[in-house]
C-alpha positions as CSV (number, residue, x, y, z in Angstrom):
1,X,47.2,-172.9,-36.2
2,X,46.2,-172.2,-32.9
3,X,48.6,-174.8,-31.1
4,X,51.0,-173.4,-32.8
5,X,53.8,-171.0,-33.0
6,X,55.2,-170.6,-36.3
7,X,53.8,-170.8,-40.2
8,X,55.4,-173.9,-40.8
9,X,55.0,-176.0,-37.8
10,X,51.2,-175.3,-38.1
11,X,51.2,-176.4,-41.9
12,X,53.3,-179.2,-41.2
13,X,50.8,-180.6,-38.3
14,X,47.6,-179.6,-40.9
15,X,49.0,-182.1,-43.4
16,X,50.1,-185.0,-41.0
17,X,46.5,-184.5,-39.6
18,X,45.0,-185.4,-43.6
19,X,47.3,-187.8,-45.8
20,X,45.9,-186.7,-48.8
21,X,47.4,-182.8,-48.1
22,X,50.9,-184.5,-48.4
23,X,49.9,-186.3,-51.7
24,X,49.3,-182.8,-52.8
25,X,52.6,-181.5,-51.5
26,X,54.3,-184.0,-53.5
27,X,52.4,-183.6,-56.4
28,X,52.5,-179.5,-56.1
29,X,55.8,-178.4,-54.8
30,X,54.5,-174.9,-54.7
31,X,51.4,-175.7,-52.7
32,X,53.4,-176.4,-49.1
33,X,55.3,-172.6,-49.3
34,X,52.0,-171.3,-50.6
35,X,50.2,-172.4,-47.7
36,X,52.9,-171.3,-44.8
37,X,53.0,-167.8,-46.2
38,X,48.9,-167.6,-46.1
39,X,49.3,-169.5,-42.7
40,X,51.9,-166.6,-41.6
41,X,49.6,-164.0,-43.2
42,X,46.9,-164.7,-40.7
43,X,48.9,-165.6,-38.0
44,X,50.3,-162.0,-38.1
45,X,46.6,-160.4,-38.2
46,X,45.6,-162.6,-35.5
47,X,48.6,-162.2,-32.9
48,X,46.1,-161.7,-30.1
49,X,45.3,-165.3,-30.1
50,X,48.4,-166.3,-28.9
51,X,48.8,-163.2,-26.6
52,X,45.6,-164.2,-25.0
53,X,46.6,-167.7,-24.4
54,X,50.0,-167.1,-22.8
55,X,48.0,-164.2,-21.0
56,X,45.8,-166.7,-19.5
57,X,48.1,-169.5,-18.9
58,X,49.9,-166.9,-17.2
59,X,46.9,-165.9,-15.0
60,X,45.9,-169.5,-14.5
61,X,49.6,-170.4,-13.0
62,X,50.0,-167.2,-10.6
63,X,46.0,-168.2,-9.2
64,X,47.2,-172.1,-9.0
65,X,50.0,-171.2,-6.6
66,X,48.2,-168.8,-4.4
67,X,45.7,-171.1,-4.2
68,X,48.3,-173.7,-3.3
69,X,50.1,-171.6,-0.9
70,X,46.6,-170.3,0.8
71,X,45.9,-173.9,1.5
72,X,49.2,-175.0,2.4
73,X,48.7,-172.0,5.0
74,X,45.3,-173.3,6.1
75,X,46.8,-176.1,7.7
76,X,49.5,-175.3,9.3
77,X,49.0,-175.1,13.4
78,X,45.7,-176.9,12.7
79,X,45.3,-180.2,14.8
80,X,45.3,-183.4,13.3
81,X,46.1,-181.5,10.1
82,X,49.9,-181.4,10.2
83,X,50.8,-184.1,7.8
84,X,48.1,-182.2,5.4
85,X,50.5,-179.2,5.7
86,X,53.8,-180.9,5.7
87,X,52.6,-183.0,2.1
88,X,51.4,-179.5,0.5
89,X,54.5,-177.7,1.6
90,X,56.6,-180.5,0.0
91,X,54.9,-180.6,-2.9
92,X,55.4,-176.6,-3.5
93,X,59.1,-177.2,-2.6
94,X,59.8,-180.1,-4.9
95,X,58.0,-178.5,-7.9
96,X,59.7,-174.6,-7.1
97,X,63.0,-176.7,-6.7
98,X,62.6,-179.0,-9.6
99,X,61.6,-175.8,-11.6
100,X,64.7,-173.1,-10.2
101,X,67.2,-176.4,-11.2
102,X,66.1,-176.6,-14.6
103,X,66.4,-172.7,-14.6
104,X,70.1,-172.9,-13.2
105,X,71.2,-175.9,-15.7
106,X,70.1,-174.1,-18.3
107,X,71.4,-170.9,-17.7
108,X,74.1,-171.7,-15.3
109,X,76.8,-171.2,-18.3
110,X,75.8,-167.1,-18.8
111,X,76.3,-165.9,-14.9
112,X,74.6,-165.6,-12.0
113,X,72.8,-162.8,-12.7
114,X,71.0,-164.3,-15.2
115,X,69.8,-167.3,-13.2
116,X,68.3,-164.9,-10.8
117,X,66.5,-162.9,-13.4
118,X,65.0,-166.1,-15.0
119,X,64.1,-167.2,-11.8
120,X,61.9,-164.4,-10.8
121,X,59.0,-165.8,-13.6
122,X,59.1,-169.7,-11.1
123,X,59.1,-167.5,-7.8
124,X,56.0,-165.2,-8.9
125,X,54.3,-168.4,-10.5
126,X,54.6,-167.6,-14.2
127,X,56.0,-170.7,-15.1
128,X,53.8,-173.4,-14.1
């Protein structure tokens, strides 16, 4: 359950992880709905498992790109170190650009005002 986001995607990956559980779901058609209501039971009373991963992937993706932009900085107008700089700035570039793309296909259908407000998240580095 903790890969997981829903009741029934986490019961579903529990039985294809142990054959015999689907036996028992064929056997017992009231075991599988059983099991996603206990499953949704706890996942409710244990919401801050998922709050504290999405808070930490969160943290971990606005850290990566500082970290990439303070050493993208660190070489630039260093000697010897330019192509150091130009391949880290790329590589920010292509993945921000790659990322704000997906953002405008996806969205590109509800406005303009709406690409811009789900872009904010790439820009900030909440979306890794």
């Amino acid at each position: 359950m903790a890969t997981t986001l829903t009741a029934k995607h986490a019961v579903e990956e529990w039985s294809l992880q142990f054959p015999a559980v689907l036996d028992v779901f064929r056997e017992n058609a009231w075991v599988k709905p059983m099991l996603e209501i206990v499953a949704q039971r706890l996942m409710e009373k244990v919401a801050w498992g998922l709050k504290a991963r999405v808070y930490v992937g969160a943290a971990t993706s606005m850290i990566d790109l500082a970290t990439d932009i303070y050493i993208t900085a660190s070489f630039f107008g260093v000697t010897g170190k330019e192509g150091h700089f130009q391949a880290s700035l790329a590589s920010l570039t292509v993945s921000t650009g790659i990322q704000l793309i997906g953002i405008w296909s996806q969205n590109k259908g509800v406005g303009l005002w709406k690409v811009l407000k789900e872009s904010v998240p790439v820009l900030i580095g909440f979306k890794p």
